[in-house]
PDB file of N, H, CA, C and O in Angstrom:
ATOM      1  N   UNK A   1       2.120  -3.925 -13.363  1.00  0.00           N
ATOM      2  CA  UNK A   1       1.148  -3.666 -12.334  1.00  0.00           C
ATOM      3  C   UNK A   1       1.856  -3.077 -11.117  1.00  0.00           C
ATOM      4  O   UNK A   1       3.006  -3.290 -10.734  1.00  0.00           O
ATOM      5  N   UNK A   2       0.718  -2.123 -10.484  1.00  0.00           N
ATOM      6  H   UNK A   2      -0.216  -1.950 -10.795  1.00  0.00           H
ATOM      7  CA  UNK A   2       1.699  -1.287  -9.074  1.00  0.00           C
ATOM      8  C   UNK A   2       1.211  -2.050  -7.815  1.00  0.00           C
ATOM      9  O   UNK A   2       0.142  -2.659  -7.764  1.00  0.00           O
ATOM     10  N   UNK A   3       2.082  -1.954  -6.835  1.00  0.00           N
ATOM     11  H   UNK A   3       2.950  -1.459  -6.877  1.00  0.00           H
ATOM     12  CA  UNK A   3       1.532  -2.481  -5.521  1.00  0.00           C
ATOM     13  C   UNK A   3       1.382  -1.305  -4.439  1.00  0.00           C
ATOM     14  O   UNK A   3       1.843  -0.163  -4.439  1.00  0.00           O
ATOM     15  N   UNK A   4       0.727  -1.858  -3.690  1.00  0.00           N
ATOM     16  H   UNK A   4       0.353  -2.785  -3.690  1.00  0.00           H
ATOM     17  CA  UNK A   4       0.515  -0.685  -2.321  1.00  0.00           C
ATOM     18  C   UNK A   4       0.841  -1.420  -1.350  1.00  0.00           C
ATOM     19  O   UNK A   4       0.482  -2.596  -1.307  1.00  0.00           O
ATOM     20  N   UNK A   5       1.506  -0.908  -0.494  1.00  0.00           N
ATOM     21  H   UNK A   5       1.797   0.048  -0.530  1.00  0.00           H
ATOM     22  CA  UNK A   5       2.195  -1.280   0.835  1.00  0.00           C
ATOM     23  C   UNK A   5       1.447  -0.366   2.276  1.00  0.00           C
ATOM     24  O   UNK A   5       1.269   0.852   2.290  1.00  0.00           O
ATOM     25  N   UNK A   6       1.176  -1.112   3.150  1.00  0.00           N
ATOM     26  H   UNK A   6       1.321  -2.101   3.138  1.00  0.00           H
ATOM     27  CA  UNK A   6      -0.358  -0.957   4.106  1.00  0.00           C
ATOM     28  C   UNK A   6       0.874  -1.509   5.247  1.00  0.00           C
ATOM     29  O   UNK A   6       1.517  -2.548   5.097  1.00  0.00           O
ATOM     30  N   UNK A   7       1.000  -0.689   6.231  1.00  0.00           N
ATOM     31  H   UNK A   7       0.478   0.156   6.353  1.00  0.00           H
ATOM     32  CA  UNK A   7       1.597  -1.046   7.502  1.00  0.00           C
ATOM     33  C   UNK A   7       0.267  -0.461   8.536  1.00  0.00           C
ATOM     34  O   UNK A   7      -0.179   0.677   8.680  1.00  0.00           O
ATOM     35  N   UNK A   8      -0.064  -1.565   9.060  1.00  0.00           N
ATOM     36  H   UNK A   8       0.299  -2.490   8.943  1.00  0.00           H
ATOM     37  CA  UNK A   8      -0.998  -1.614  10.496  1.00  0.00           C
ATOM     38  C   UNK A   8      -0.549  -1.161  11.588  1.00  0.00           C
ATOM     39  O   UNK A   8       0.625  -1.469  11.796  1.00  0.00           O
ATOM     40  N   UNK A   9      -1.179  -0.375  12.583  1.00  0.00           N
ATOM     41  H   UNK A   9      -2.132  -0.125  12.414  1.00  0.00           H
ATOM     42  CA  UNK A   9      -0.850  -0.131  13.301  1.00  0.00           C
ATOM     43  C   UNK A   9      -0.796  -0.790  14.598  1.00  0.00           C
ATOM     44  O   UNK A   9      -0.288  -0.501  15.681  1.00  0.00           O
ATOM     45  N   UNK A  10      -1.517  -1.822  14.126  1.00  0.00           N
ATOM     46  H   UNK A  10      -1.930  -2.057  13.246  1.00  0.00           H
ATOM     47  CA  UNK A  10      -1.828  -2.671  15.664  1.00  0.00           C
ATOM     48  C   UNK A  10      -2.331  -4.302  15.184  1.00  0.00           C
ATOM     49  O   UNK A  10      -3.040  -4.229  14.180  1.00  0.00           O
ATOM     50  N   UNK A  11      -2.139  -5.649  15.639  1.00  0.00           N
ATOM     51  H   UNK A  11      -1.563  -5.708  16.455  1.00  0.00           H
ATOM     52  CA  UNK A  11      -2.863  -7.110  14.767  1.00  0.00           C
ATOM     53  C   UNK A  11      -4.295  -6.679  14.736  1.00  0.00           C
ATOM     54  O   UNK A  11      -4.736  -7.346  13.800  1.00  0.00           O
ATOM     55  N   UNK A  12      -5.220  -6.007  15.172  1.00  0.00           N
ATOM     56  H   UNK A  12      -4.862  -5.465  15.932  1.00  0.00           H
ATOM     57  CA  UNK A  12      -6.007  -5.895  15.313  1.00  0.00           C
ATOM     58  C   UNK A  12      -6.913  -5.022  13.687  1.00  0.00           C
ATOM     59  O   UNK A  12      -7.908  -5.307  13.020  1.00  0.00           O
ATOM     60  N   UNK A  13      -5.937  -3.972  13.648  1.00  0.00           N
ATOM     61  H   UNK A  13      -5.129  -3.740  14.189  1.00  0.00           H
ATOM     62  CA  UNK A  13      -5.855  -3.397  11.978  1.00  0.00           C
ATOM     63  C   UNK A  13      -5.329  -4.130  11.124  1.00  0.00           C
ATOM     64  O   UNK A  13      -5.794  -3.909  10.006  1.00  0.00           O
ATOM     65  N   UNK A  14      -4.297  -5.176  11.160  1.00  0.00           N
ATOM     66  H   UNK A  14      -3.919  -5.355  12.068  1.00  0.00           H
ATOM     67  CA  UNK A  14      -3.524  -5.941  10.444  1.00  0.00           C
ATOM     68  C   UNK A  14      -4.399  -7.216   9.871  1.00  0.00           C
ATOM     69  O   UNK A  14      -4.252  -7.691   8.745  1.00  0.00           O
ATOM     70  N   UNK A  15      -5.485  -7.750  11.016  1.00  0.00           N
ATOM     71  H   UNK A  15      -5.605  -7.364  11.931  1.00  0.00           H
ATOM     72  CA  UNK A  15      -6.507  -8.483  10.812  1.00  0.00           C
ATOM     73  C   UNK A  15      -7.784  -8.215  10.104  1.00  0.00           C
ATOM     74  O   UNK A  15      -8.439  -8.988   9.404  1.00  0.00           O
ATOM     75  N   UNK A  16      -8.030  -6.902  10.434  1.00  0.00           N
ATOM     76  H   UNK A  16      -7.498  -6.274  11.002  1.00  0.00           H
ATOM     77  CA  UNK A  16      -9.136  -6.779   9.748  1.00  0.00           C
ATOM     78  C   UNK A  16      -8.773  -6.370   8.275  1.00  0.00           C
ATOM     79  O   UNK A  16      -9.586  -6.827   7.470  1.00  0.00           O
ATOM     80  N   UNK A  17      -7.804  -5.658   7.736  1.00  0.00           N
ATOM     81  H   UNK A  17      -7.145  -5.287   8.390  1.00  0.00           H
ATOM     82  CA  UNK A  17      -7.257  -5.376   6.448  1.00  0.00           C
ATOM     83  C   UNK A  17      -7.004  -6.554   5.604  1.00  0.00           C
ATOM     84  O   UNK A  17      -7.020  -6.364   4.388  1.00  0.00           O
ATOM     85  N   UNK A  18      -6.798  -7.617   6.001  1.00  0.00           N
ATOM     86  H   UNK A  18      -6.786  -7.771   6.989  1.00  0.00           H
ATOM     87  CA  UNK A  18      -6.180  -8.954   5.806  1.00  0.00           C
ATOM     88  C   UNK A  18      -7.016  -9.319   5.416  1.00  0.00           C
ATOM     89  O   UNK A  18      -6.895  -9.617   4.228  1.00  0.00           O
ATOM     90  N   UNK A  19      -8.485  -9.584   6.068  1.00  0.00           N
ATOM     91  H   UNK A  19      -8.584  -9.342   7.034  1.00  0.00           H
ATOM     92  CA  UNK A  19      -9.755 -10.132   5.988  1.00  0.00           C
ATOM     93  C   UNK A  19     -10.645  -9.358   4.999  1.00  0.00           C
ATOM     94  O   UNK A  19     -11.556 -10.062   4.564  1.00  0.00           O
ATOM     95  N   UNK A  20     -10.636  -8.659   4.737  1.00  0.00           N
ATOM     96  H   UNK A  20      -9.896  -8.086   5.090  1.00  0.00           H
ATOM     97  CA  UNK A  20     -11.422  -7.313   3.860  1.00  0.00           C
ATOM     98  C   UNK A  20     -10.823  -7.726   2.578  1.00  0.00           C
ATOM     99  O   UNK A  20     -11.620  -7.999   1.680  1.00  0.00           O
ATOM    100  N   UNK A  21      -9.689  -7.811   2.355  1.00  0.00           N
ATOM    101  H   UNK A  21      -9.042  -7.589   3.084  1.00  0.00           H
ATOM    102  CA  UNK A  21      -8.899  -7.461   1.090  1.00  0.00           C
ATOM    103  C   UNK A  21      -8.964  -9.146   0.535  1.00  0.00           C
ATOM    104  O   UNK A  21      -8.892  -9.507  -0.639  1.00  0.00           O
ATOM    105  N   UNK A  22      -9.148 -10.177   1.957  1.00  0.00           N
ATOM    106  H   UNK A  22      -9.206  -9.883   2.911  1.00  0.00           H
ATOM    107  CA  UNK A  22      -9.964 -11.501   1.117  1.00  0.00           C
ATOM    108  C   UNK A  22     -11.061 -11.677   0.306  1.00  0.00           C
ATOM    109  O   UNK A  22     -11.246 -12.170  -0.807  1.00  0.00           O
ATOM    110  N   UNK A  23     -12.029 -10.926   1.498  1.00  0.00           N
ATOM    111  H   UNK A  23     -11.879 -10.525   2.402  1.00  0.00           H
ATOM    112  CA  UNK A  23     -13.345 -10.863   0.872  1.00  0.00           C
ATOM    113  C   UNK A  23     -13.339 -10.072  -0.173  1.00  0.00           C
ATOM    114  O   UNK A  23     -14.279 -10.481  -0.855  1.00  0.00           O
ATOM    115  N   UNK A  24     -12.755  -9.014  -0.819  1.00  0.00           N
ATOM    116  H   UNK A  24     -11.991  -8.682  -0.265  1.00  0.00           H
ATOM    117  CA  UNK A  24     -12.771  -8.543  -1.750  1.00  0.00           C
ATOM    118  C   UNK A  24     -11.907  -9.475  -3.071  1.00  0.00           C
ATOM    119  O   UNK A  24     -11.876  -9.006  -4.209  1.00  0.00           O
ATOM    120  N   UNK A  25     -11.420 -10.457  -2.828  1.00  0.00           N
ATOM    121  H   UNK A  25     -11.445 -10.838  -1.904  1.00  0.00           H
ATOM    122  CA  UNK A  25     -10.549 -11.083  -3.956  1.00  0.00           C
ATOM    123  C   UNK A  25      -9.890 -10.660  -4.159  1.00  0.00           C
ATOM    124  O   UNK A  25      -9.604 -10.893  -5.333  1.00  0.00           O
ATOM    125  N   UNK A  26      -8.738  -9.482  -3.362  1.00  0.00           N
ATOM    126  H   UNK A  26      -8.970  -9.293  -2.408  1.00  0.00           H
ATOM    127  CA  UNK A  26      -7.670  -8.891  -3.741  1.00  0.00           C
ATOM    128  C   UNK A  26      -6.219  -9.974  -3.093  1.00  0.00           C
ATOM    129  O   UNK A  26      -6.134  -9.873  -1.869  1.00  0.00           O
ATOM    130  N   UNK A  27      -5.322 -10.771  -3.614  1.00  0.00           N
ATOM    131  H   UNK A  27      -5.391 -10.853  -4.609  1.00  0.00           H
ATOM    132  CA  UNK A  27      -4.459 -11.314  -3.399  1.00  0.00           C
ATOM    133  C   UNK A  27      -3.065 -10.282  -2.899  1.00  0.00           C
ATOM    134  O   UNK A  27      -2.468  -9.428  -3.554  1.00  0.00           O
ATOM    135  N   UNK A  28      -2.842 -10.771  -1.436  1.00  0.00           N
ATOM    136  H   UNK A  28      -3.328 -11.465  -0.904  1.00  0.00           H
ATOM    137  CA  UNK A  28      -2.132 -10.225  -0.391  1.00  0.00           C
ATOM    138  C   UNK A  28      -1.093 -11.334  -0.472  1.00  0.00           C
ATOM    139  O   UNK A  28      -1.035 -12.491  -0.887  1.00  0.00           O
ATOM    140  N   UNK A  29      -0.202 -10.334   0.188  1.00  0.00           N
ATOM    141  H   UNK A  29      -0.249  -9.393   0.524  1.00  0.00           H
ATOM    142  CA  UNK A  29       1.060 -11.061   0.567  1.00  0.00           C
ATOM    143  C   UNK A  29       1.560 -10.759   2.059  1.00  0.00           C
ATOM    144  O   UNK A  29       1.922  -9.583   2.085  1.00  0.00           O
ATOM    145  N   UNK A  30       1.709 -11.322   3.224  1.00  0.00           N
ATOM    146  H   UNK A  30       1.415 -12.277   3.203  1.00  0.00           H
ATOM    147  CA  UNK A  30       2.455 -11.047   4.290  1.00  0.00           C
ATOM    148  C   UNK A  30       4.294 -10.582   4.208  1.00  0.00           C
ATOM    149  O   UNK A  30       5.171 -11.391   3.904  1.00  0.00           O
ATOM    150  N   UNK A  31       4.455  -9.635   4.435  1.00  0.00           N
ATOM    151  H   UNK A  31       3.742  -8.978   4.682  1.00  0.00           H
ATOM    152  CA  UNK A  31       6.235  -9.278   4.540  1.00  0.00           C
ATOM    153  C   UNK A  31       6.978  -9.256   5.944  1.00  0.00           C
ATOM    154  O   UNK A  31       6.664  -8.258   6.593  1.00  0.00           O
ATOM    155  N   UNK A  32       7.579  -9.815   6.370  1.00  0.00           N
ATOM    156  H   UNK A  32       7.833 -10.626   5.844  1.00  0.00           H
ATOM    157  CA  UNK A  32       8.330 -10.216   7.311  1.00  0.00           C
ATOM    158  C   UNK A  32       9.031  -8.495   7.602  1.00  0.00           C
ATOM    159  O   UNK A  32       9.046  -7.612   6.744  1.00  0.00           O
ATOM    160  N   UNK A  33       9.539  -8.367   8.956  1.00  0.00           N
ATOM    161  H   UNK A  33       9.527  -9.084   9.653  1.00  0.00           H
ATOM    162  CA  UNK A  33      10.247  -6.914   8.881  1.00  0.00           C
ATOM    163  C   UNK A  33      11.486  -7.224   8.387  1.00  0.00           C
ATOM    164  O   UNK A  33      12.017  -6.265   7.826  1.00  0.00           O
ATOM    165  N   UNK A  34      12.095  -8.177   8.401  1.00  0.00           N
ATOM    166  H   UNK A  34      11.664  -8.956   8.857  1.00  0.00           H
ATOM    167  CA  UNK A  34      13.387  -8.236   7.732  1.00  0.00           C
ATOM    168  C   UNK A  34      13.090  -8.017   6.124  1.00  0.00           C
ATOM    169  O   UNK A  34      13.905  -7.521   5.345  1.00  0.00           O
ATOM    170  N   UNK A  35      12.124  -8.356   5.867  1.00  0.00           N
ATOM    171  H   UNK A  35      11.462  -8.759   6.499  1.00  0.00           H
ATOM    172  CA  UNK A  35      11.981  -8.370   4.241  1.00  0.00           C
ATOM    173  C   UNK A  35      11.444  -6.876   3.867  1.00  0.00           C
ATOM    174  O   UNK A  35      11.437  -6.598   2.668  1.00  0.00           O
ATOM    175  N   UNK A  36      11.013  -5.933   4.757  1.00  0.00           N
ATOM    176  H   UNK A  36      11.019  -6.158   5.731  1.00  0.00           H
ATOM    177  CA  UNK A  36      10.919  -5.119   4.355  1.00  0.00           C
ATOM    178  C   UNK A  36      12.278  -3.844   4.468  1.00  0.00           C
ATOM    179  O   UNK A  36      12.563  -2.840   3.816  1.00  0.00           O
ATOM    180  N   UNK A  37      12.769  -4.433   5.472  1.00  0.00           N
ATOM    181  H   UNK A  37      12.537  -5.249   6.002  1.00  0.00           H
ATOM    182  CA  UNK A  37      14.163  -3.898   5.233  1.00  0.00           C
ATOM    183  C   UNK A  37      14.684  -4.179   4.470  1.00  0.00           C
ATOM    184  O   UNK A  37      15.265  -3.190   4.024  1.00  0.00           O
ATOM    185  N   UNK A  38      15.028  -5.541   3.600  1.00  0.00           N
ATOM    186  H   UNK A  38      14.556  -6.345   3.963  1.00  0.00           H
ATOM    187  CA  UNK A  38      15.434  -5.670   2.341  1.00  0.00           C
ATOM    188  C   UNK A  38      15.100  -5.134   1.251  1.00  0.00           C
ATOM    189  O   UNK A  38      15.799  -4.951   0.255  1.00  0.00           O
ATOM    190  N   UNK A  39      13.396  -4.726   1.529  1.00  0.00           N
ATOM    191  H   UNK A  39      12.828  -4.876   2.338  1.00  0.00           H
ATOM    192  CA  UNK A  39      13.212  -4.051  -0.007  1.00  0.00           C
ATOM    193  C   UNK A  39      13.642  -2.366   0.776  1.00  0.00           C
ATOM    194  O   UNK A  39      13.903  -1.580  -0.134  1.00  0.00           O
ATOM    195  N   UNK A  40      13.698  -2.054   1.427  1.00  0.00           N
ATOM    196  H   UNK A  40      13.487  -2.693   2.167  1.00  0.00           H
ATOM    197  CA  UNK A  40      14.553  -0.511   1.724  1.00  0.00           C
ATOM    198  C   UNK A  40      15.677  -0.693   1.180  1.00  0.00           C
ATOM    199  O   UNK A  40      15.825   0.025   0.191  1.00  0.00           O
ATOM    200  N   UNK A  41      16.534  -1.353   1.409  1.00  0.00           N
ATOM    201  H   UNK A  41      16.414  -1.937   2.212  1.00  0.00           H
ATOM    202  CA  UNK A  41      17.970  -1.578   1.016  1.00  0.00           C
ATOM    203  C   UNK A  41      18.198  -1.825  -0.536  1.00  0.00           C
ATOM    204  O   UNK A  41      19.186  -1.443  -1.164  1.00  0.00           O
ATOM    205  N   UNK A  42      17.669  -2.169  -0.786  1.00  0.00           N
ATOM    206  H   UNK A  42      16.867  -2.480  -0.275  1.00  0.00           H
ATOM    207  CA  UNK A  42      17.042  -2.432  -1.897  1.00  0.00           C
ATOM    208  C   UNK A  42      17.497  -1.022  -3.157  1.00  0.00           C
ATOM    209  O   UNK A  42      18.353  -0.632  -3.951  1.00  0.00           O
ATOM    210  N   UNK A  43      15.945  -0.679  -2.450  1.00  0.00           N
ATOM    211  H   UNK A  43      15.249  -0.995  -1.805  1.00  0.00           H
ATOM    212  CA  UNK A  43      16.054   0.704  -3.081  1.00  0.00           C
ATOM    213  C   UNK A  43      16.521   1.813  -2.963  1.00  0.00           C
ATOM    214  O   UNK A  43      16.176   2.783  -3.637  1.00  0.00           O
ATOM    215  N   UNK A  44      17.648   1.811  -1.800  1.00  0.00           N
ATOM    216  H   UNK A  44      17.929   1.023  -1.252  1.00  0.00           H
ATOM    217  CA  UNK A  44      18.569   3.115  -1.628  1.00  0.00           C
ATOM    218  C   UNK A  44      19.861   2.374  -2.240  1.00  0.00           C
ATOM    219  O   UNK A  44      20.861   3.090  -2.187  1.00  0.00           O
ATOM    220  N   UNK A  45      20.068   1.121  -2.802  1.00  0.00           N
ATOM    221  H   UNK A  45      19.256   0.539  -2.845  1.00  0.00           H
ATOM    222  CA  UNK A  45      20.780   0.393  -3.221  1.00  0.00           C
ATOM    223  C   UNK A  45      20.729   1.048  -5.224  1.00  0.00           C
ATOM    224  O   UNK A  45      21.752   1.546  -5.692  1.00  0.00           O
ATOM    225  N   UNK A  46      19.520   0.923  -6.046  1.00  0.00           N
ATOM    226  H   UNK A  46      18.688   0.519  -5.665  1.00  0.00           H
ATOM    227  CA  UNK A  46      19.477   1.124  -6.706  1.00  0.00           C
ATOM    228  C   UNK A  46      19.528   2.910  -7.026  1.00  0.00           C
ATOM    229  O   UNK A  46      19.829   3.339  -8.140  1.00  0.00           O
ATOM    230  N   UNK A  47      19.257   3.624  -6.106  1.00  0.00           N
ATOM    231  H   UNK A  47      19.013   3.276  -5.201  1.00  0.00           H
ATOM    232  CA  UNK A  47      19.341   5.129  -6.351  1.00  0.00           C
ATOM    233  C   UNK A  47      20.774   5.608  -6.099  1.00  0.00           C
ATOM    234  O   UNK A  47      21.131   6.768  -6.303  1.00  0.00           O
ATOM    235  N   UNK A  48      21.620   4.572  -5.612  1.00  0.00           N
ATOM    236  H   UNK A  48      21.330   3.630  -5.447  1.00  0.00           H
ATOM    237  CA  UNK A  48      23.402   4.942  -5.457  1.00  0.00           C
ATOM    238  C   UNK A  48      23.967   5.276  -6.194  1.00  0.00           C
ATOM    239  O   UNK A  48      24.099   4.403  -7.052  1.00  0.00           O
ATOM    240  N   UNK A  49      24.700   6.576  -6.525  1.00  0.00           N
ATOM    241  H   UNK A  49      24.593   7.285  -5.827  1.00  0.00           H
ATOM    242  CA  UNK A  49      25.540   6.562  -7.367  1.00  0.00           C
ATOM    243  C   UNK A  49      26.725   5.500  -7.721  1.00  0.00           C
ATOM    244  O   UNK A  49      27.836   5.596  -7.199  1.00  0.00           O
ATOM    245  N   UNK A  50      26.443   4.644  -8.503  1.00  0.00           N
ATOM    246  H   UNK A  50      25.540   4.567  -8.927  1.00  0.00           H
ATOM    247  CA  UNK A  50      27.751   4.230  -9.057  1.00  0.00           C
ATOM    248  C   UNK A  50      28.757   4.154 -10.332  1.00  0.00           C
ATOM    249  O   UNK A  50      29.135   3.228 -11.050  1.00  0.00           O
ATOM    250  N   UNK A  51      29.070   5.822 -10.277  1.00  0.00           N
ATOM    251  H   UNK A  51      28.763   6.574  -9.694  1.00  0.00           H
ATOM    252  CA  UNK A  51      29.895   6.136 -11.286  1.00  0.00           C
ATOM    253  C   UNK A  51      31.174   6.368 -10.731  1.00  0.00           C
ATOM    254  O   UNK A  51      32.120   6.701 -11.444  1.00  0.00           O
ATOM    255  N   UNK A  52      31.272   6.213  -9.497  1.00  0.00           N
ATOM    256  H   UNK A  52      30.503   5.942  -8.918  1.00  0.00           H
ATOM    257  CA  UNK A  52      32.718   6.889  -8.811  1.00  0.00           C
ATOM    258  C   UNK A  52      32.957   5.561  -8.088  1.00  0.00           C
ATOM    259  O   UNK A  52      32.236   4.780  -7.467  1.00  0.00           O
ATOM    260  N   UNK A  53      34.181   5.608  -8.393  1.00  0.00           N
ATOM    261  H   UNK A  53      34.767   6.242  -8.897  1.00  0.00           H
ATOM    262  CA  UNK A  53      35.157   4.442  -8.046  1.00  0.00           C
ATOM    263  C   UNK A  53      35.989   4.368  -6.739  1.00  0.00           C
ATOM    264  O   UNK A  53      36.894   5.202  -6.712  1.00  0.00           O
ATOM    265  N   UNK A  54      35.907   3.651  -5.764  1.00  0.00           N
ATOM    266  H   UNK A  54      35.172   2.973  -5.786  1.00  0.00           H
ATOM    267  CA  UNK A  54      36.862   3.611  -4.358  1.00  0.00           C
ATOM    268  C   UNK A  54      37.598   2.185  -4.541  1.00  0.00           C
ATOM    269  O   UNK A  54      37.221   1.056  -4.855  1.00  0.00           O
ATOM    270  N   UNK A  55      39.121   2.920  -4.111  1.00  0.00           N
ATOM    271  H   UNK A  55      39.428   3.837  -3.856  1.00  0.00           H
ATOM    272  CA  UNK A  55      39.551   1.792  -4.207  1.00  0.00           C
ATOM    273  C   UNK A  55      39.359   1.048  -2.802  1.00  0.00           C
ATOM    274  O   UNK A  55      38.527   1.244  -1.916  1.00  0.00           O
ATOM    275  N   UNK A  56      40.788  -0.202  -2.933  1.00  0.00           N
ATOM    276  H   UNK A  56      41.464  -0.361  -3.652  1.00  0.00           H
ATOM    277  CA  UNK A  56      40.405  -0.900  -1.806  1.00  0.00           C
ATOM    278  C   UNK A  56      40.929  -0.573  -1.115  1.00  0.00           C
ATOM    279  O   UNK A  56      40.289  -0.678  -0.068  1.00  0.00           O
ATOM    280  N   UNK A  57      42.193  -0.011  -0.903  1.00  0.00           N
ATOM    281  H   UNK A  57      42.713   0.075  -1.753  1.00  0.00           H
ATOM    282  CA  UNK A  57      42.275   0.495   0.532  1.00  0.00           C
ATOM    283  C   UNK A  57      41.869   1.545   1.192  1.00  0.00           C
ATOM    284  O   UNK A  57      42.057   1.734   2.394  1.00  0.00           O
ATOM    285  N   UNK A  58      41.187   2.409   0.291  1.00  0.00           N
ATOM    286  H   UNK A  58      41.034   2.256  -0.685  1.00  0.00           H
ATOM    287  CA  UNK A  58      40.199   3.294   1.496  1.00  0.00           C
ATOM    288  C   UNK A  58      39.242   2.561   1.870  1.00  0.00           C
ATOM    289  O   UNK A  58      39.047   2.754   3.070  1.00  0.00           O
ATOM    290  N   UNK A  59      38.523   1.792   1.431  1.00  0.00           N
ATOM    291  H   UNK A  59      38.682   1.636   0.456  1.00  0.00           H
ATOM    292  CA  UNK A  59      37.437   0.524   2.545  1.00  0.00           C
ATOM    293  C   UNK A  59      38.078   0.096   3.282  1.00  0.00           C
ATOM    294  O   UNK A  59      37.803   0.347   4.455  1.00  0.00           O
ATOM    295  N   UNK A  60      39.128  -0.672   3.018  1.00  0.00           N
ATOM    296  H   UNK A  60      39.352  -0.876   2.065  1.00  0.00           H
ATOM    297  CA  UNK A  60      39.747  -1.523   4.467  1.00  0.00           C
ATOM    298  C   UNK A  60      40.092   0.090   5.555  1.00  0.00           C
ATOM    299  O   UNK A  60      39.718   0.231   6.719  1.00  0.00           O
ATOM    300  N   UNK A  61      40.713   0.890   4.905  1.00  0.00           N
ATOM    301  H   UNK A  61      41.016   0.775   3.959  1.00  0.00           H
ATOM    302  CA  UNK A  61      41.084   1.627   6.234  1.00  0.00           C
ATOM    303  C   UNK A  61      39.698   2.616   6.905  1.00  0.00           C
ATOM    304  O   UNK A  61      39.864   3.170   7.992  1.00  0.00           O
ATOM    305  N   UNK A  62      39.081   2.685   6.556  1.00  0.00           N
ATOM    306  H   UNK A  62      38.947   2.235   5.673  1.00  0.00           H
ATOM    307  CA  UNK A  62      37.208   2.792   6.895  1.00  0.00           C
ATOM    308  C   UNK A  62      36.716   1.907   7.603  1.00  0.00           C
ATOM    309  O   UNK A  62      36.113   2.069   8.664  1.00  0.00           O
ATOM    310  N   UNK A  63      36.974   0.795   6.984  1.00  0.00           N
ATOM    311  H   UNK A  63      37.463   0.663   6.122  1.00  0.00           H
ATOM    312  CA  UNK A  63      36.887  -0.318   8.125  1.00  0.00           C
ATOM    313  C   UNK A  63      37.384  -0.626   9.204  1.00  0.00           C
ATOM    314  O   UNK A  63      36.779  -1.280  10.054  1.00  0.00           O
ATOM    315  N   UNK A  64      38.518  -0.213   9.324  1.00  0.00           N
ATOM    316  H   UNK A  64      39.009   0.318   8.634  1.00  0.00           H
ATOM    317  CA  UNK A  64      39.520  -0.080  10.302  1.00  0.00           C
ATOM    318  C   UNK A  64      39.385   0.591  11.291  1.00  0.00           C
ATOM    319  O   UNK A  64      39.788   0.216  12.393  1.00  0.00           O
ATOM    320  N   UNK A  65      38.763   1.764  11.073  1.00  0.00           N
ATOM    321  H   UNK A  65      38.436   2.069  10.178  1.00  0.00           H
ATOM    322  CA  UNK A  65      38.939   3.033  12.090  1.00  0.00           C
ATOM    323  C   UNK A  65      37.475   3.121  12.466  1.00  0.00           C
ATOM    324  O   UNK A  65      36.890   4.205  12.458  1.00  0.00           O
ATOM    325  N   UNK A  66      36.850   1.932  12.813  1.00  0.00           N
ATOM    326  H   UNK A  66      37.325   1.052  12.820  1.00  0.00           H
ATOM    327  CA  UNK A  66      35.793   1.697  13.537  1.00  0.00           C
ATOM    328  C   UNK A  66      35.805   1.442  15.007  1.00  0.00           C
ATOM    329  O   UNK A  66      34.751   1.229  15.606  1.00  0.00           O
TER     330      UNK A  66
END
C-alpha cells in the first residue's frame, strides 16, 4: 500500500485535514519534523552509491580540516 504525505500550511489547515480524513475513516499518522527529516535521510541514504570504497584516513582527514 502507498502513502501520501500532506504538509499544512498553517494548524489551522493541519486541523481541518486531520478532522476530515477522521470523518472519512482514513487512519492518519502525526510526524514530528525530526521524523521527517529522518525519513529524508533516509532516502538520500538509500539512493547512495555504495560501490566505491573510502578508506579511513581520508574521513578522519575530512574531518579534520573542518
Amino acid at each position: 500500500m502507498k502513502a501520501v504525505v500532506i504538509s499544512p500550511k498553517s494548524a489551522e489547515e493541519f486541523k481541518f485535514i486531520h478532522s476530515l480524513l477522521k470523518k472519512l475513516g482514513i487512519k492518519s499518522t502525526t510526524l514530528s519534523k525530526e521524523e521527517i527529516e529522518d525519513a529524508g535521510l533516509l532516502k538520500l541514504m538509500k539512493a547512495a552509491d555504495r560501490t566505491k570504497k573510502t578508506s579511513r584516513e581520508v574521513i578522519l582527514k575530512k574531518l579534520g580540516s573542518k
